[in-house]
C-alpha positions as CSV (number, residue, x, y, z in Angstrom):
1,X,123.3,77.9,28.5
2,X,122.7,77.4,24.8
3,X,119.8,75.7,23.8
4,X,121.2,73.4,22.1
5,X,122.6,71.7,25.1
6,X,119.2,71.5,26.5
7,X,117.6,67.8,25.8
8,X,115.0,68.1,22.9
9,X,112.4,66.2,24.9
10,X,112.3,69.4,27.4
11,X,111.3,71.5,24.1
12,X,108.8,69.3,23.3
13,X,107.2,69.4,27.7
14,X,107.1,73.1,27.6
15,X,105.5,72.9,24.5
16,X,102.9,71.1,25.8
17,X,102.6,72.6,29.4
18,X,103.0,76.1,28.2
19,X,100.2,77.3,27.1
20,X,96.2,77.3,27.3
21,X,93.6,76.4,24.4
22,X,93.5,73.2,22.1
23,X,96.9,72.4,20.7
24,X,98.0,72.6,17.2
25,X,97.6,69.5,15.0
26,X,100.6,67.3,15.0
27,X,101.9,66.9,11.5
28,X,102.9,63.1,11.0
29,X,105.8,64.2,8.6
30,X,109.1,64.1,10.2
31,X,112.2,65.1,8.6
32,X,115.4,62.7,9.0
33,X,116.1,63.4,12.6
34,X,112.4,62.4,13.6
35,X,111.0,66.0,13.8
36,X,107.6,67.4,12.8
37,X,107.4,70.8,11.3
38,X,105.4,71.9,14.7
39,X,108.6,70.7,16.8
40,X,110.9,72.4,14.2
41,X,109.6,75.7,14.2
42,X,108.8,75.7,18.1
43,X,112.2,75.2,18.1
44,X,113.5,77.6,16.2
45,X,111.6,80.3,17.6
46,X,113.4,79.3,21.1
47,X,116.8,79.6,19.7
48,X,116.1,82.5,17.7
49,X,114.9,84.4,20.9
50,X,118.5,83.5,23.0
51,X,120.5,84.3,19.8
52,X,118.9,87.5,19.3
53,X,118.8,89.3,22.7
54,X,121.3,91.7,23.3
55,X,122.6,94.8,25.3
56,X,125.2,95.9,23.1
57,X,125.5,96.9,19.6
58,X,129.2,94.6,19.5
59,X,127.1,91.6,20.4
60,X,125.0,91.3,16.9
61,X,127.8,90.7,14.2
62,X,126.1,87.9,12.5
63,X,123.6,87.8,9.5
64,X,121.2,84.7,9.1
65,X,121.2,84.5,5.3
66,X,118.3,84.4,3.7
67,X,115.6,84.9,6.4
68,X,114.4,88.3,4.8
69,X,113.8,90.1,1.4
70,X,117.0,90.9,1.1
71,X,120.7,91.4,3.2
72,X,119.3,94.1,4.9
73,X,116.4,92.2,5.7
74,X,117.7,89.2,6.6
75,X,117.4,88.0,10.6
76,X,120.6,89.4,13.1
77,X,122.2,87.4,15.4
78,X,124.5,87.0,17.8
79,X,128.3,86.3,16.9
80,X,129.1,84.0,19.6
81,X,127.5,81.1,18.1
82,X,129.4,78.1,16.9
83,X,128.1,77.7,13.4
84,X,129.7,75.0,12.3
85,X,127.3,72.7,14.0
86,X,124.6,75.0,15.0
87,X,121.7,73.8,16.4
88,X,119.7,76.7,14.4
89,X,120.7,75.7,10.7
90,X,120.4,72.3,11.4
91,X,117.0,72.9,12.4
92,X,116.6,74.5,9.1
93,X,118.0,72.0,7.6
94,X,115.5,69.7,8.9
95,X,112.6,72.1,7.7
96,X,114.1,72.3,4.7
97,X,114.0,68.7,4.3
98,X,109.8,67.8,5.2
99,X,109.4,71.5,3.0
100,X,108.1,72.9,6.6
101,X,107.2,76.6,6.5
102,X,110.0,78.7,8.0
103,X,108.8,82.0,7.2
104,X,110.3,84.5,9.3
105,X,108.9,87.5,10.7
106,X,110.8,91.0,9.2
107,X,109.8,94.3,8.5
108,X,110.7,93.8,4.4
109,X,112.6,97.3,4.1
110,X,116.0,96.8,2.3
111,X,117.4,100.2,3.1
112,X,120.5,100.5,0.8
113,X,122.6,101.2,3.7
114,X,122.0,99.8,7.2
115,X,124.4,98.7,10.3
116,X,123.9,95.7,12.5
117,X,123.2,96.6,16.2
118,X,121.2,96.2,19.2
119,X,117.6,98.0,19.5
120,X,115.4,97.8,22.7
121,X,117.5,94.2,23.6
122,X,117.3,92.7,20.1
123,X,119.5,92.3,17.5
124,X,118.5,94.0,13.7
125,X,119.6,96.4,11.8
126,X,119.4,100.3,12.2
């Protein structure tokens, strides 16, 4: 199941349940949907995890522009997503919109050549 059949209120209850400590401020920006930047990037970080697990190199045929330094850089995913109304760039969208951080997390090497595949279950380039 994709996440983005899954109702965004259950995002927002395992946010909530899931873990121990204070919570994180609530930013009262929302973008045009109604989202906060928390929400948004919580969010994000969910689909990112289902589109990038993998257990073959076939599976990962899909670059998410502009996520790294550079194309070799940049976030892989997996092609089966529909992404002409994916849940993940409208979410960026969104960010986009309220100028929310959506820094993502990659090692910053640009090797000059690099192929897309699937290392230890996730998606990136070797």
């Amino acid at each position: 199941m994709f996440v983005q059949e899954l109702s965004p209120s259950l995002f927002l209850f395992a946010a909530m349940c899931g873990g121990g400590g204070s919570p994180d401020p609530v930013s009262e920006v929302t973008s045009p949907a109604g989202w906060t930047c928390d929400e948004i990037q919580l969010m994000t970080r969910v689909e990112l995890s289902i589109l990038q697990d993998c257990s073959t190199d076939d599976q990962c045929d899909t670059v998410l522009d502009d996520t790294g330094v550079c194309a070799t850089d940049d976030l892989v995913i997996q092609g089966r997503y529909d992404f002409g109304d994916g849940f993940i760039y409208e979410m960026l969208d969104e960010a986009d919109a309220i100028d929310c951080d959506m820094s993502f997390i990659t090692p910053g090497d640009c090797p000059t050549f690099a192929v897309m595949g699937c290392i230890d279950g996730t998606c990136g380039w070797r």
